[in-house]
C-alpha positions in Angstrom: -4.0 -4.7 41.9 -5.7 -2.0 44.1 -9.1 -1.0 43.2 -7.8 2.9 42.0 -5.0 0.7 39.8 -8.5 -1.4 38.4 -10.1 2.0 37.6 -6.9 4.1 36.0 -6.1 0.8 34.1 -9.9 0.4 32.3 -9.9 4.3 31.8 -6.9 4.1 29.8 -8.1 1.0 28.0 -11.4 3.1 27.6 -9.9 6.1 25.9 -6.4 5.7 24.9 -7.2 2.2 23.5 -5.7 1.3 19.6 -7.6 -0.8 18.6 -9.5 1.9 16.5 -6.3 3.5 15.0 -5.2 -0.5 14.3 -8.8 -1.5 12.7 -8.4 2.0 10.5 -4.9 1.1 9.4 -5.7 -2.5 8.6 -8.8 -1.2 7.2 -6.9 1.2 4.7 -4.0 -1.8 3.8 -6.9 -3.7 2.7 -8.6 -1.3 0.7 -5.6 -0.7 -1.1 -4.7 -4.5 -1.9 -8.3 -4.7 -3.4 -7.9 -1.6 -5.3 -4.6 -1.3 -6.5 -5.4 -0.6 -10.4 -7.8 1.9 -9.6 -6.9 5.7 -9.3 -6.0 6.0 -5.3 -5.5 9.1 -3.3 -4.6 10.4 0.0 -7.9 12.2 0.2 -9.9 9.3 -1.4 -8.6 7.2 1.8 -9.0 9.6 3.8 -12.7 9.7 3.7 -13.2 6.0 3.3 -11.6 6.0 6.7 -13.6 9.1 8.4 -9.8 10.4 9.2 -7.4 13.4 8.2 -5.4 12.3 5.8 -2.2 14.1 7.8 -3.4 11.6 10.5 -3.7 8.3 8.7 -0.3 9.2 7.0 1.2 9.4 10.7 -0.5 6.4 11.6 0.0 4.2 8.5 3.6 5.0 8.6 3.6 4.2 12.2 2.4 0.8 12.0 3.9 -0.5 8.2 6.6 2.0 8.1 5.8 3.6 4.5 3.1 6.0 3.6 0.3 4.5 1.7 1.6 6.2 -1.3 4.7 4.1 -1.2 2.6 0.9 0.2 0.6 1.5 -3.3 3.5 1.5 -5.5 5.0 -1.2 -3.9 2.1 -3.4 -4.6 1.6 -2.5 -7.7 5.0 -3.0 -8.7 5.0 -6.2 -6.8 1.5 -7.3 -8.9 3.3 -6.0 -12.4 6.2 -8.4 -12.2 3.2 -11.2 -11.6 1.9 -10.0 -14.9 5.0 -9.9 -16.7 5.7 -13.5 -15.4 2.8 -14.4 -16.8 2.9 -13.2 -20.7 1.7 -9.7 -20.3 3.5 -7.3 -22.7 4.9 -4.2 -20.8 2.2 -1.5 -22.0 -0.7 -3.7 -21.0 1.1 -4.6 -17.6 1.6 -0.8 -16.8 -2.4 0.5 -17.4 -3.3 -3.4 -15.5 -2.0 -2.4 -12.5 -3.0 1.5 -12.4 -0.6 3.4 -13.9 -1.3 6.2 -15.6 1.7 6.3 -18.0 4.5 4.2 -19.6 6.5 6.2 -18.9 6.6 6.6 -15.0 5.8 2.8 -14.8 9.3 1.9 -16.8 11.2 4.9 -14.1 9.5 3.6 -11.2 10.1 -0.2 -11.9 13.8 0.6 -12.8 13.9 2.5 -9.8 12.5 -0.3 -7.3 14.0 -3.5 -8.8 16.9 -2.1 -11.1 16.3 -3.2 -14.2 13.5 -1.9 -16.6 10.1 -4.1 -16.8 11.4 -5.7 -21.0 14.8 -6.6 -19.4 12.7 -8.2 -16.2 10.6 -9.8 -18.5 13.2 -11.6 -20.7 15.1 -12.6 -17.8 12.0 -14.6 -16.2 11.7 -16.1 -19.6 15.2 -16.9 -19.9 15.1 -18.7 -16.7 12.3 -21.0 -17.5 
């Protein structure tokens, strides 16, 4: 490597590194998995990661291919059939994880695993 190919190569290293963008993303993932039951936002993130939260959709999408939205229901989803494996009833398991309402838990769950959480629930118990 030439000496100007050295020079070009640490500039762009230097300023066009993502290694920030990558520590942010990771960053947000993280916070998310730790927080799940608690009321998340876009803007919430957004300042917990000093970024625009236009940008850190862009990049969170980038690098796990959801938004953090979707990341966020997708955990807690994921963390409500744990519950339901594990004795909760239904209404507890939906205000456990951070929903809101019964409601929109029992549409969202049908809606990612396609069957409602009760149904779930008796089918984990009729398997064991």
């Amino acid at each position: 490597m030439t000496f100007y190919e050295k020079k070009i190569s640490h500039i762009k290293n230097t300023c066009f590194s993502n290694d920030a963008q990558i520590a942010s993303i990771i960053g947000t993932r993280n916070f998310i998995d730790n927080n799940y039951d608690k009321e998340l936002n876009l803007d919430l993130l957004s300042k917990i990661r000093f970024t625009s939260k236009y940008h850190l959709i862009r990049l969170f999408k980038r690098y796990y291919g959801q938004t953090p939205r979707q990341y966020l229901i997708d955990k807690r989803i994921e963390k409500s059939k744990e519950n339901l494996n594990n004795g909760m009833t239904v209404t507890e398991t939906c205000f456990s994880v951070g929903f809101e309402s019964l409601g929109s838990f029992s549409k969202l769950f049908k809606t990612k695993t396609g069957i409602s959480p009760s149904e779930y629930q008796k089918q984990q118990f009729s398997r064991s």
